[in-house]
C-alpha positions as CSV (number, residue, x, y, z in Angstrom):
1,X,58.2,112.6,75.7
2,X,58.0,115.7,77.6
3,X,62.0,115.3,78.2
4,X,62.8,114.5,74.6
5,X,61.0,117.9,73.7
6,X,62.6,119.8,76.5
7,X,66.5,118.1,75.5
8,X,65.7,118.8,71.6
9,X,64.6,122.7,71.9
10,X,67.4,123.0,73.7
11,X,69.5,121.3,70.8
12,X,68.0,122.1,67.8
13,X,69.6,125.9,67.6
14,X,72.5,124.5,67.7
15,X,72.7,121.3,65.5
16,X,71.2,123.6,62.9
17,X,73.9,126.4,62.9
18,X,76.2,123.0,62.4
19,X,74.0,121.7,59.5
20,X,74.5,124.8,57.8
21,X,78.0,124.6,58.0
22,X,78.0,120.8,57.1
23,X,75.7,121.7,54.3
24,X,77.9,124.3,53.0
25,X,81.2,121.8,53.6
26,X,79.5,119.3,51.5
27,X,78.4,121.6,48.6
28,X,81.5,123.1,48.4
29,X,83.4,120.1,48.7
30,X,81.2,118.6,46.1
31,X,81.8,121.3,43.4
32,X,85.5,120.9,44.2
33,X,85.1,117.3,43.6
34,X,83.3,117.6,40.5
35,X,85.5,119.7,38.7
36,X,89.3,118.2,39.9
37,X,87.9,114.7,39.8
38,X,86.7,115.7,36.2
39,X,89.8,116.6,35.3
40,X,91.7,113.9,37.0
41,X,89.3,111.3,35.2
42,X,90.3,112.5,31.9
43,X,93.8,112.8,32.9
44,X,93.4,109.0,33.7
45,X,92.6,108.4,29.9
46,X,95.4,110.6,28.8
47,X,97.5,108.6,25.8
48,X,100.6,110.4,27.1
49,X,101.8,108.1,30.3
50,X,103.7,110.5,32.6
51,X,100.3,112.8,32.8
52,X,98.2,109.2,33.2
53,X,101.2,108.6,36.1
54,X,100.2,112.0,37.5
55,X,96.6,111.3,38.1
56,X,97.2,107.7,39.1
57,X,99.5,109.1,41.9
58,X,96.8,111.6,42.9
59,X,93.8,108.7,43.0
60,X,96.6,106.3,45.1
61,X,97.8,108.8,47.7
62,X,93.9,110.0,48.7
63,X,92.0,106.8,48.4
64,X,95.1,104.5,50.3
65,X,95.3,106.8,52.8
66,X,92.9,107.4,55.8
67,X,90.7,110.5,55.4
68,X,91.7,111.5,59.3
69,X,95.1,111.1,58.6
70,X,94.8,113.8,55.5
71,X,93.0,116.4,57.5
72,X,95.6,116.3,60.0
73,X,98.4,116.4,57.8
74,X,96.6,119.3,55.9
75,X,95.1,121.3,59.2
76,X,99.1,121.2,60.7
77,X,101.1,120.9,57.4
78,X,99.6,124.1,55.5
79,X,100.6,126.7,58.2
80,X,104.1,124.8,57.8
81,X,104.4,126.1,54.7
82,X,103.6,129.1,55.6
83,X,100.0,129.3,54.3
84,X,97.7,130.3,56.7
85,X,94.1,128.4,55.8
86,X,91.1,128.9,58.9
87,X,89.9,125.2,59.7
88,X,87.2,125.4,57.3
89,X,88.7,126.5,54.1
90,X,91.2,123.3,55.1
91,X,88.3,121.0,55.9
92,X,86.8,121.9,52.7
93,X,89.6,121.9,50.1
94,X,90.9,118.0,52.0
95,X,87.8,116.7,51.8
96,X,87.1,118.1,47.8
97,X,90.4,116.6,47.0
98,X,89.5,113.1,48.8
99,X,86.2,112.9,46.9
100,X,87.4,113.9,43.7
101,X,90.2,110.9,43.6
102,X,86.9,108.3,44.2
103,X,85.0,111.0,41.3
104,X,87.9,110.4,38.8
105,X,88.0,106.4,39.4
106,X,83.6,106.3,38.5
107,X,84.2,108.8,35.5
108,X,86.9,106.5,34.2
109,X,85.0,103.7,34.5
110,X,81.8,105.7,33.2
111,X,83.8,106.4,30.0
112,X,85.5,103.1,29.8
113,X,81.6,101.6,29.5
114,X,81.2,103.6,26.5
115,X,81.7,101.5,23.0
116,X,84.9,102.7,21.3
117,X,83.2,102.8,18.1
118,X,81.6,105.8,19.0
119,X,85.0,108.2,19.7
120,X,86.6,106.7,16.8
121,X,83.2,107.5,14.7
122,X,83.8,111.4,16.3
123,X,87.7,111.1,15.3
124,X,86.6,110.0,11.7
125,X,84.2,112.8,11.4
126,X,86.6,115.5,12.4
127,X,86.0,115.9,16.1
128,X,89.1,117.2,18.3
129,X,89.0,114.4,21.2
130,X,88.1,116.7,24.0
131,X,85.0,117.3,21.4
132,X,84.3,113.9,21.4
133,X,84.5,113.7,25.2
134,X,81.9,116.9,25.9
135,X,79.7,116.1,23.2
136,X,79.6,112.8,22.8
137,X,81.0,110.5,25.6
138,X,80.2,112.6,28.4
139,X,76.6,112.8,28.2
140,X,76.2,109.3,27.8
141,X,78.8,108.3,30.5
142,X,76.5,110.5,32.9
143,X,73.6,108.5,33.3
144,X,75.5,105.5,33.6
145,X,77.3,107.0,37.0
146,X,75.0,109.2,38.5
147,X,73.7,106.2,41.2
148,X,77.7,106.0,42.1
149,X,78.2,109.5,41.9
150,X,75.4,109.8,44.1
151,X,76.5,107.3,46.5
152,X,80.1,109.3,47.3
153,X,78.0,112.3,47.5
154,X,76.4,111.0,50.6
155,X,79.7,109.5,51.8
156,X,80.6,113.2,51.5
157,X,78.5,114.7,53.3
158,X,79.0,112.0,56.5
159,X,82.8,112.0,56.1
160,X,82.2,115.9,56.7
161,X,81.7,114.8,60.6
162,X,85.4,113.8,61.0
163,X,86.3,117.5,60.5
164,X,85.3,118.1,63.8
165,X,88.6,117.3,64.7
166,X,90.2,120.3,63.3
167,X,87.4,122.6,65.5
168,X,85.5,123.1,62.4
169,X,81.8,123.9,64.0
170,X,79.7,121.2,61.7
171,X,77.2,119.3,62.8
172,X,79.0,116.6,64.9
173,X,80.9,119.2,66.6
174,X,77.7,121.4,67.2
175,X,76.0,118.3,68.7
176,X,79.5,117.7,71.6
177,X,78.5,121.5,72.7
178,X,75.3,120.4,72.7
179,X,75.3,116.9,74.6
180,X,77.7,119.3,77.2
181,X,74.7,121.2,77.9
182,X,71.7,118.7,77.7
183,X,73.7,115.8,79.5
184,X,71.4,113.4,77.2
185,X,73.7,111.7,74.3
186,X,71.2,109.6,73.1
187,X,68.2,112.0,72.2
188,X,71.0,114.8,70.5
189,X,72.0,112.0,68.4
190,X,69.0,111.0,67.6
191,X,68.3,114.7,66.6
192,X,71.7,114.5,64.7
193,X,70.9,111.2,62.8
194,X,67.4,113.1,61.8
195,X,69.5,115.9,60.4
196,X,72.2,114.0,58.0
197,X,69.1,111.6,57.2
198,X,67.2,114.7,55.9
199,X,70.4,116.1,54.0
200,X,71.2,112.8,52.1
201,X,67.6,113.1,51.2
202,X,68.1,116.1,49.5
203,X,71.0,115.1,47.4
204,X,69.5,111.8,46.6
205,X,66.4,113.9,45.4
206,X,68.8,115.7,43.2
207,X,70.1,112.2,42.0
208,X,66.6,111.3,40.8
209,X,65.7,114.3,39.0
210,X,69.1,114.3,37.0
211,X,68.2,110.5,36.2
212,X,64.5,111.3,35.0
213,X,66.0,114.2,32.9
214,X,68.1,112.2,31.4
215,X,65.6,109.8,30.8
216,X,63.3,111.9,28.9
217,X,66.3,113.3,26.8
218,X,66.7,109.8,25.8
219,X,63.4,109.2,24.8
């Protein structure tokens, strides 16, 4: 006991600078996801086929692909082109564009579950279709993919770990510093697991309090 408490004061300061740039990765990346995937979703129910083709393409290339493989092609391919991104801004934009491609596949099929009565009720009333989709389809499609949603949240905020790779200093990275200094692997990573345990908590909190809202809007 005495040990573990020695190892983990020793630890702590550092896993926690990494958690609070895992827990700014994942927010950020989240937000990105939110909005592309939003639009990629909709994109996906576009009548007109080459801009269906477009987001199709987008939702094959990131989810076919290994999400390793994307941050290295992204952490060595940008300054190629000649735009010099720091490791986080990469880590952040890859892994926002990886989550949105799974965002856009559960908002397509959040929409898809919604009767068609309903948008051809809006179209009959008057209602342009991107109307339809904030006012009408949207809410509803929300509560049925919020569990999902929340689910590749957390897959966010663990596939945030592989971005070590690229130096980024999140939490995996912060706890390699800090196993080099402790020379104890397994109590750092049990201090590590504590940490993403408690950070999925916090967006599965979220999770239920959107679901209750909804609830009581319902009612």
């Amino acid at each position: 006991m005495n040990e573990f408490m020695h190892v983990a004061e020793i630890a702590l300061p550092l896993l926690l600078q990494g958690l609070g740039t895992t827990a700014a990765i994942s927010v950020l990346s989240i937000l990105i996801a939110i909005v592309l995937g939003s639009a990629v979703g909709y994109m996906c129910l576009s009548k007109n086929k080459a801009v269906e083709l477009i987001a199709r393409a987008f939702i094959k290339i990131f989810r076919c692909t290994p999400f390793m493989v994307q941050v290295y092609l992204a952490y060595y391919g940008l300054p190629a082109l000649g735009l010099n991104v720091s490791a986080f801004s990469t880590g952040v934009i890859i892994l926002g564009m990886y989550t949105a491609a799974y965002t856009a596949v559960i908002l397509e099929s959040g929409v898809s579950a919604i009767p068609k009565g309903q948008s051809e009720a809006s179209y009959a009333m008057g209602m342009s279709r991107f109307k339809t989709m904030v006012r009408i389809i949207f809410p509803q499609t929300l509560k049925i993919i919020v569990p999902s949603l929340t689910g590749q949240f957390v897959q966010t905020v663990k596939d945030s770990s592989i971005l070590s790779i690229i130096t980024v200093a999140e939490m995996t990275m912060m706890t390699k510093e800090a196993i080099g200094i402790t020379f104890s692997p397994l109590i750092v990573y049990i201090c590590t697991g504590v940490l993403y345990w408690a950070l999925n908590l916090v967006i599965e909190f979220a999770s239920r309090c959107i679901e209750k809202h909804n609830n009581r809007v319902a009612i």
